[in-house]
Biopython code that builds the backbone (N, CA, C, O; Angstrom):
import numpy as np
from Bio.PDB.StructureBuilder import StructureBuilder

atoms = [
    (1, "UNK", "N", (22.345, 21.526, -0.697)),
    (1, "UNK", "CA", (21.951, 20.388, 0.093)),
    (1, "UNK", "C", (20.697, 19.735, -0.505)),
    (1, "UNK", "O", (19.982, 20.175, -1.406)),
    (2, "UNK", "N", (20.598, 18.761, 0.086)),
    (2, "UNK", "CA", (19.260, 17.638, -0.788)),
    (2, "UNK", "C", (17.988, 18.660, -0.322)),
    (2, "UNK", "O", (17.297, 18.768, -1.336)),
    (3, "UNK", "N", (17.634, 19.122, 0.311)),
    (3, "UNK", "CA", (16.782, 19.692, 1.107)),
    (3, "UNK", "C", (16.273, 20.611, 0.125)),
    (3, "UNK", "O", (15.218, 20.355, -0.457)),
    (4, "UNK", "N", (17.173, 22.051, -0.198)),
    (4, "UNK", "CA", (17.012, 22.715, -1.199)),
    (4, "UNK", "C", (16.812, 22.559, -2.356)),
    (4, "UNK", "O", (16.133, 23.261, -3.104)),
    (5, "UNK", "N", (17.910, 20.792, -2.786)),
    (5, "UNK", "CA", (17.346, 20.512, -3.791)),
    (5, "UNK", "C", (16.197, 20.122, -4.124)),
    (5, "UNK", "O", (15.871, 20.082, -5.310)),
    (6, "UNK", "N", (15.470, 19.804, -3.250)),
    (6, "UNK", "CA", (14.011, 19.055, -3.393)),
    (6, "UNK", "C", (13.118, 20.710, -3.590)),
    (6, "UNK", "O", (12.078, 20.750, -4.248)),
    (7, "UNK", "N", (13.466, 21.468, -3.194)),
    (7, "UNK", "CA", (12.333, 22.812, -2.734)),
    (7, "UNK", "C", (12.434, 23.140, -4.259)),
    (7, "UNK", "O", (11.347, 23.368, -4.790)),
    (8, "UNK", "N", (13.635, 23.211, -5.130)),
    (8, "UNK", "CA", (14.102, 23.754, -6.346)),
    (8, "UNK", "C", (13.110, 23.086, -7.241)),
    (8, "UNK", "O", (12.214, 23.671, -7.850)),
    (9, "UNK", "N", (13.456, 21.293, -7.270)),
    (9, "UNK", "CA", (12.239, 20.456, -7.784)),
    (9, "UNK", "C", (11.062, 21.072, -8.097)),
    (9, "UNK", "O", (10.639, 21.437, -9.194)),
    (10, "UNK", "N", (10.476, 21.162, -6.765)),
    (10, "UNK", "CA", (9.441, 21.483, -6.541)),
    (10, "UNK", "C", (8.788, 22.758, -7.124)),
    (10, "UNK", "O", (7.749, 22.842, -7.779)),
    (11, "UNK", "N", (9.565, 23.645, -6.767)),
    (11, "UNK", "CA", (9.646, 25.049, -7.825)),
    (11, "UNK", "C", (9.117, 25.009, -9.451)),
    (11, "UNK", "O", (8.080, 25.305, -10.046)),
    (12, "UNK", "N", (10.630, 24.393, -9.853)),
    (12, "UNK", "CA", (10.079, 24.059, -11.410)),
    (12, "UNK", "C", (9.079, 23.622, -11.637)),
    (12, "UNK", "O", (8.402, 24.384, -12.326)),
    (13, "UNK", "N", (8.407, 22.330, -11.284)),
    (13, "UNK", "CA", (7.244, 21.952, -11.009)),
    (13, "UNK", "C", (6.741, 23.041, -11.379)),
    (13, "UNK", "O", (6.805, 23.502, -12.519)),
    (14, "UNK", "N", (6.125, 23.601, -10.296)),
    (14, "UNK", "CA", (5.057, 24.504, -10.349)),
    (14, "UNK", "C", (5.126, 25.939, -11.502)),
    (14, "UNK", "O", (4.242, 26.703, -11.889)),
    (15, "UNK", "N", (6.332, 25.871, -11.745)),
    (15, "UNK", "CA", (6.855, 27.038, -12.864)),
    (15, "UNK", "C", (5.591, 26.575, -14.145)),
    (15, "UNK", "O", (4.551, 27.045, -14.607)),
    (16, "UNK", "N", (6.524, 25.280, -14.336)),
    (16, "UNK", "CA", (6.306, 24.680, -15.529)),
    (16, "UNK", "C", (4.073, 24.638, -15.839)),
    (16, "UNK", "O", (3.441, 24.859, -16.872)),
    (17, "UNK", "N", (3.666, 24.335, -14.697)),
    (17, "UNK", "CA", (2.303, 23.858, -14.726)),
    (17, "UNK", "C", (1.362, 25.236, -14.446)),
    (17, "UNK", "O", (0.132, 25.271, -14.405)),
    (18, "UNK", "N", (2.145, 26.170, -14.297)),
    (18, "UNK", "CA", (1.822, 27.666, -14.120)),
    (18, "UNK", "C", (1.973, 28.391, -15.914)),
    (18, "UNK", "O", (1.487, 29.377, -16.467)),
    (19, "UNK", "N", (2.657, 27.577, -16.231)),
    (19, "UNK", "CA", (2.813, 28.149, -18.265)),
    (19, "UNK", "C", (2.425, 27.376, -18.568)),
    (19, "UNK", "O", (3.031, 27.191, -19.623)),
    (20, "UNK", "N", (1.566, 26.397, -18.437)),
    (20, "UNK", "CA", (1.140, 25.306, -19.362)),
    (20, "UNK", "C", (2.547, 24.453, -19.989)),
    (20, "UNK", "O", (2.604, 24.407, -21.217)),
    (21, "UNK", "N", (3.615, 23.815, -19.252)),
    (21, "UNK", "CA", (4.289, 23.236, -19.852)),
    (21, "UNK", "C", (4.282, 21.873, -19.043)),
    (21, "UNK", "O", (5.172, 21.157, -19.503)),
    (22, "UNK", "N", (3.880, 21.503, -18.427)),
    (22, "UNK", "CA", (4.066, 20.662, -17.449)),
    (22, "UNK", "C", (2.882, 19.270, -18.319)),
    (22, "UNK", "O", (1.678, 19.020, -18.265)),
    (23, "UNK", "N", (4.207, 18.613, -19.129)),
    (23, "UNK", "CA", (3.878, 17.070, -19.919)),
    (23, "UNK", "C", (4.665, 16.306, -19.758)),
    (23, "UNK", "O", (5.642, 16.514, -19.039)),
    (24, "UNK", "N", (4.461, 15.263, -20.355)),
    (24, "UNK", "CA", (5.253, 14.234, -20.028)),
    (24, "UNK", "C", (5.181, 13.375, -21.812)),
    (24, "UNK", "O", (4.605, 13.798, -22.814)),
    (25, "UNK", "N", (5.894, 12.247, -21.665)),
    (25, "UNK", "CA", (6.327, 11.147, -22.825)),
    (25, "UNK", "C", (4.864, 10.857, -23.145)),
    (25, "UNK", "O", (4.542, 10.816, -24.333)),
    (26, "UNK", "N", (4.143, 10.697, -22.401)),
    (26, "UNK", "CA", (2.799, 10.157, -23.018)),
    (26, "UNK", "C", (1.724, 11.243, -23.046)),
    (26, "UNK", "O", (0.506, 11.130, -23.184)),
    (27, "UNK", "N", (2.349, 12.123, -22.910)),
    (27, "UNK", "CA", (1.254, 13.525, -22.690)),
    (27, "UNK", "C", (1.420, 13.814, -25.352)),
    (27, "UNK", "O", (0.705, 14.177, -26.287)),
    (28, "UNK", "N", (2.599, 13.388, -25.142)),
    (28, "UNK", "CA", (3.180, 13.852, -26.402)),
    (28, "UNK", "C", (3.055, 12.230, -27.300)),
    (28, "UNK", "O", (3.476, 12.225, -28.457)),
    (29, "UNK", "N", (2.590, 11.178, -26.831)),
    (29, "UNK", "CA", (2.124, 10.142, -27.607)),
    (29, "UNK", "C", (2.873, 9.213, -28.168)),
    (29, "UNK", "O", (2.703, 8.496, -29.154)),
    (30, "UNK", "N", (4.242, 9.395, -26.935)),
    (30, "UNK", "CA", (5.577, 8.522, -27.427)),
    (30, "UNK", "C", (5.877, 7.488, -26.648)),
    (30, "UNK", "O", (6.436, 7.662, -25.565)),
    (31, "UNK", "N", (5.550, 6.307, -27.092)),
    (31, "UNK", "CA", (5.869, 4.719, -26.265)),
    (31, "UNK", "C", (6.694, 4.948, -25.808)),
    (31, "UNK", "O", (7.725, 5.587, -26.018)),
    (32, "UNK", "N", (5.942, 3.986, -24.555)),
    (32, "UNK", "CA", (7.343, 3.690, -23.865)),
    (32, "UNK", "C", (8.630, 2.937, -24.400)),
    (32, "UNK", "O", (9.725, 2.937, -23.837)),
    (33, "UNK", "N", (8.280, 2.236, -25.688)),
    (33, "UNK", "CA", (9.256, 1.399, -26.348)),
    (33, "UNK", "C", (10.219, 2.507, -27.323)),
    (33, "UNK", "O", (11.370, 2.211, -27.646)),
    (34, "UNK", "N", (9.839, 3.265, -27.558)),
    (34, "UNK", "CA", (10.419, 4.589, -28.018)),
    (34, "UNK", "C", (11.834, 4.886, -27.437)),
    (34, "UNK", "O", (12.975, 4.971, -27.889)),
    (35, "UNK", "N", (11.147, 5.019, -26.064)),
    (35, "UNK", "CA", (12.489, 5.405, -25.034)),
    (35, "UNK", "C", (13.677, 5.087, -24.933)),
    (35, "UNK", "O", (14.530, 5.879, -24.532)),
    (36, "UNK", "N", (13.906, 3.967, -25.255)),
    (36, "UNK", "CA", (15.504, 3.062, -25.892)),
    (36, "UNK", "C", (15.508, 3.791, -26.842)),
    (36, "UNK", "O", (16.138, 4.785, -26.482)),
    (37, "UNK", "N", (15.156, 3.924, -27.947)),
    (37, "UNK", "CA", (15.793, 4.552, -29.049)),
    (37, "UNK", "C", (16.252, 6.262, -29.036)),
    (37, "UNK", "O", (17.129, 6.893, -29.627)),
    (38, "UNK", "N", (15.337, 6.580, -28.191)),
    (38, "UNK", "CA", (15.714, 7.999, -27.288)),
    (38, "UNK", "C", (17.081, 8.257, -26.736)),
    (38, "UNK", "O", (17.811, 9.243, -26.635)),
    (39, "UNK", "N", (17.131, 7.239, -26.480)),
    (39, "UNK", "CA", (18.678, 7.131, -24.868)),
    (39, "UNK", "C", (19.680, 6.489, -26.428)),
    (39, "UNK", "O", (20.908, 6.553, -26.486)),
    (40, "UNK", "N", (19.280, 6.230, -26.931)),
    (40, "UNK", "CA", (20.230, 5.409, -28.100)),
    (40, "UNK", "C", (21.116, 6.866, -28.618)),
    (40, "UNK", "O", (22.324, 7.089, -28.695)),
    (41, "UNK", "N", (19.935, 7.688, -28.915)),
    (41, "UNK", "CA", (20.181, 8.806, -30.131)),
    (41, "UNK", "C", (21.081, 9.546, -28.546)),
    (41, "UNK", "O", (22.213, 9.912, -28.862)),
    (42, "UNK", "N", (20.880, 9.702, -27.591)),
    (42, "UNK", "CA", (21.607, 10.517, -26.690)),
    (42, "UNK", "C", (22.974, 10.721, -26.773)),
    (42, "UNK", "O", (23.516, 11.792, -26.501)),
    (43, "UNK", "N", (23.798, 9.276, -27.303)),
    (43, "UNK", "CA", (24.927, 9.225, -27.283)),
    (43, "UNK", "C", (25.547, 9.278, -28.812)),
    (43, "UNK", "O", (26.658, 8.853, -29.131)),
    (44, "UNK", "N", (24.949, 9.660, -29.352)),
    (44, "UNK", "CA", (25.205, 10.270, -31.006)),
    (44, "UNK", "C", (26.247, 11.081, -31.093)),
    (44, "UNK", "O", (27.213, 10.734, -31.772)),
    (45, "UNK", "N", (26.235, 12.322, -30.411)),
    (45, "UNK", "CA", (27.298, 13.500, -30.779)),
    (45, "UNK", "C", (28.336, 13.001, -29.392)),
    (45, "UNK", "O", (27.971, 12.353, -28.411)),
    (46, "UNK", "N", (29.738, 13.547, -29.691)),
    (46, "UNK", "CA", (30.591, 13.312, -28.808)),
    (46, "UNK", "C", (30.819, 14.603, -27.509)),
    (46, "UNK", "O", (31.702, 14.731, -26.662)),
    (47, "UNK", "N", (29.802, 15.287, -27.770)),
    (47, "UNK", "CA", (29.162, 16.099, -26.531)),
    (47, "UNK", "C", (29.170, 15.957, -25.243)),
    (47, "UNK", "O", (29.653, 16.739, -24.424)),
    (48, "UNK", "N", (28.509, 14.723, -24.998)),
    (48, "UNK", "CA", (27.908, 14.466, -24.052)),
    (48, "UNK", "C", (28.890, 14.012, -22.992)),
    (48, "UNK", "O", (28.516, 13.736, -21.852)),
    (49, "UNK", "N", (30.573, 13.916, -23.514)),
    (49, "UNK", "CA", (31.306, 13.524, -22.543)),
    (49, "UNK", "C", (31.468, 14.150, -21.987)),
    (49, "UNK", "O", (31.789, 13.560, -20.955)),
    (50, "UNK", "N", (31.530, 15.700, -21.731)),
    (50, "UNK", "CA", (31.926, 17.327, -21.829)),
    (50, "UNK", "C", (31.436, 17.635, -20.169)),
    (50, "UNK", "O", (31.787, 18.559, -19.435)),
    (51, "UNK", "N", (30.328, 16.291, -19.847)),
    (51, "UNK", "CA", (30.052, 16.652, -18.437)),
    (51, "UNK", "C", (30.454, 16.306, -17.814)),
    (51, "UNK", "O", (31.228, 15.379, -18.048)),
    (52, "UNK", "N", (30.242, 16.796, -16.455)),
    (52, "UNK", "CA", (30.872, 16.688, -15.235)),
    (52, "UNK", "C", (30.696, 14.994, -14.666)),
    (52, "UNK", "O", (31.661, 14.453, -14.125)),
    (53, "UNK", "N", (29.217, 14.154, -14.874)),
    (53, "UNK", "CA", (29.045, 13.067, -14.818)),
    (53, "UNK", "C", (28.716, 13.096, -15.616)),
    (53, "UNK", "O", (27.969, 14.033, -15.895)),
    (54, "UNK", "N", (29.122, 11.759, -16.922)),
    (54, "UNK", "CA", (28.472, 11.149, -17.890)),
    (54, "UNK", "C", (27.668, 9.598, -17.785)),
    (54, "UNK", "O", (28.127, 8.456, -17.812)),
    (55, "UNK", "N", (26.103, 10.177, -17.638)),
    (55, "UNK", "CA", (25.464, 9.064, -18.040)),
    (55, "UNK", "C", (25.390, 7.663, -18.372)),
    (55, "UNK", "O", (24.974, 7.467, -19.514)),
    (56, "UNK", "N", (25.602, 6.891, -17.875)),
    (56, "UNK", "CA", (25.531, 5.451, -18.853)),
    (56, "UNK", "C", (23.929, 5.364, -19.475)),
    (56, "UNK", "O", (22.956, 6.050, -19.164)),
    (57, "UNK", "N", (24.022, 4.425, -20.317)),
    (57, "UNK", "CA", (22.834, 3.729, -21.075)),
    (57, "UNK", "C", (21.529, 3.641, -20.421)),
    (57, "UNK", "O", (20.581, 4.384, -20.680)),
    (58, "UNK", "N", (21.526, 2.530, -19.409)),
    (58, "UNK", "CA", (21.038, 2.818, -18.185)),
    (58, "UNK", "C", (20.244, 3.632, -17.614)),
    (58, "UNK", "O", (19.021, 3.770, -17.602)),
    (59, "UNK", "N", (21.648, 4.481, -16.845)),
    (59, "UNK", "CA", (20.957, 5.605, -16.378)),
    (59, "UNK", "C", (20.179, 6.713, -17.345)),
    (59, "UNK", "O", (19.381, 7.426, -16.736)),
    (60, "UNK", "N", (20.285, 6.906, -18.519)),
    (60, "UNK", "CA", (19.050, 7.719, -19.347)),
    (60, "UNK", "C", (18.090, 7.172, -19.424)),
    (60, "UNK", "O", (17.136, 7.680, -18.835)),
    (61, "UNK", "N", (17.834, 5.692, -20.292)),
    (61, "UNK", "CA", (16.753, 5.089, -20.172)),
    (61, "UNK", "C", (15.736, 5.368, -18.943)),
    (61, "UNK", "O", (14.624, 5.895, -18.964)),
    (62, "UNK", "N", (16.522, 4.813, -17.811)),
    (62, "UNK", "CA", (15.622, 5.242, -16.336)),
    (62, "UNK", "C", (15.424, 6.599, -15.884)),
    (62, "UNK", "O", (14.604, 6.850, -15.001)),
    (63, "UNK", "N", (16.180, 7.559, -16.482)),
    (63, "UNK", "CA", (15.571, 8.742, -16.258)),
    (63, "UNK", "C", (14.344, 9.242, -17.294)),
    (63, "UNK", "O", (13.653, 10.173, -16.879)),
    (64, "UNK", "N", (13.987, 8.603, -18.800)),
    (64, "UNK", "CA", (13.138, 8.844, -19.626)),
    (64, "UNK", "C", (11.814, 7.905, -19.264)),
    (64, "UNK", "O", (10.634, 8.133, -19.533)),
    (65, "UNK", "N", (12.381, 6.810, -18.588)),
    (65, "UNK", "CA", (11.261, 6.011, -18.500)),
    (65, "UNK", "C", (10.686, 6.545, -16.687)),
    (65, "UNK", "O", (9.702, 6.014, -16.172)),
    (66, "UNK", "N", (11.383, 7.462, -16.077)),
    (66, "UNK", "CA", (10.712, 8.429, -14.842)),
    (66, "UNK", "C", (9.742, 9.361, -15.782)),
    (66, "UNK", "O", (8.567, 9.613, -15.516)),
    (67, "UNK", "N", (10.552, 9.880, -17.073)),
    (67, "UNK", "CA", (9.275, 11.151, -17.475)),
    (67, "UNK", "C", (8.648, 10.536, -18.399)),
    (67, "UNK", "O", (8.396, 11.180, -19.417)),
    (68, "UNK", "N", (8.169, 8.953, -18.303)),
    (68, "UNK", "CA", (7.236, 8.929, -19.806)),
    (68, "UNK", "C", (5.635, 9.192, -19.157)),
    (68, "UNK", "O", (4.619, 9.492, -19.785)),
    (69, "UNK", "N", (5.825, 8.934, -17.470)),
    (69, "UNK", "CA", (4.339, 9.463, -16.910)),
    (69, "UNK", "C", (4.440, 9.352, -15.648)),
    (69, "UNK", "O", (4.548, 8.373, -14.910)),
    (70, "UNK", "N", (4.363, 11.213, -15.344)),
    (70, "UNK", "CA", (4.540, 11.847, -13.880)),
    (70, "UNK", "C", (3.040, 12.115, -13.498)),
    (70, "UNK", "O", (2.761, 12.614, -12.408)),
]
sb = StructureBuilder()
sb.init_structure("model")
sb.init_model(0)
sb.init_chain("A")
sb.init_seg("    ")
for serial, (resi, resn, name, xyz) in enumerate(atoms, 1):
    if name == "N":
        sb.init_residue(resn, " ", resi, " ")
    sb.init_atom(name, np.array(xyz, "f"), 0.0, 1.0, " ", f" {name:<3s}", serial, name[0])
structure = sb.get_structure()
């Protein structure tokens, strides 16, 4: 349920910032103009169809441009 899913979120979160991993796109010094070419290279290998939902263009971009600064 969304509920749990949010607690899970939240979890990692704190996993991540508990090991020192907790960065982001600009923590690592990569434009935001970068990020298209990011989501570009995503659809490179024919992999990525293999999931259960596949991504559009779009939707990666806006999920890279959520982590270029949390």
């Amino acid at each position: 349920d969304e509920i749990a899913a949010e607690k899970a979120c939240d979890e990692m979160d704190k996993f991540l910032k508990e090991v020192g991993m907790w960065m982001d796109f600009k923590d690592k010094n990569v434009s935001e103009s970068t990020l298209r070419d990011i989501a570009k290279d995503t659809f490179q290998l024919p992999d990525y169809e293999n999931h259960a939902k596949v991504a559009t263009a779009d939707e990666v971009i806006d999920l890279l441009k959520k982590s270029h600064e949390r």
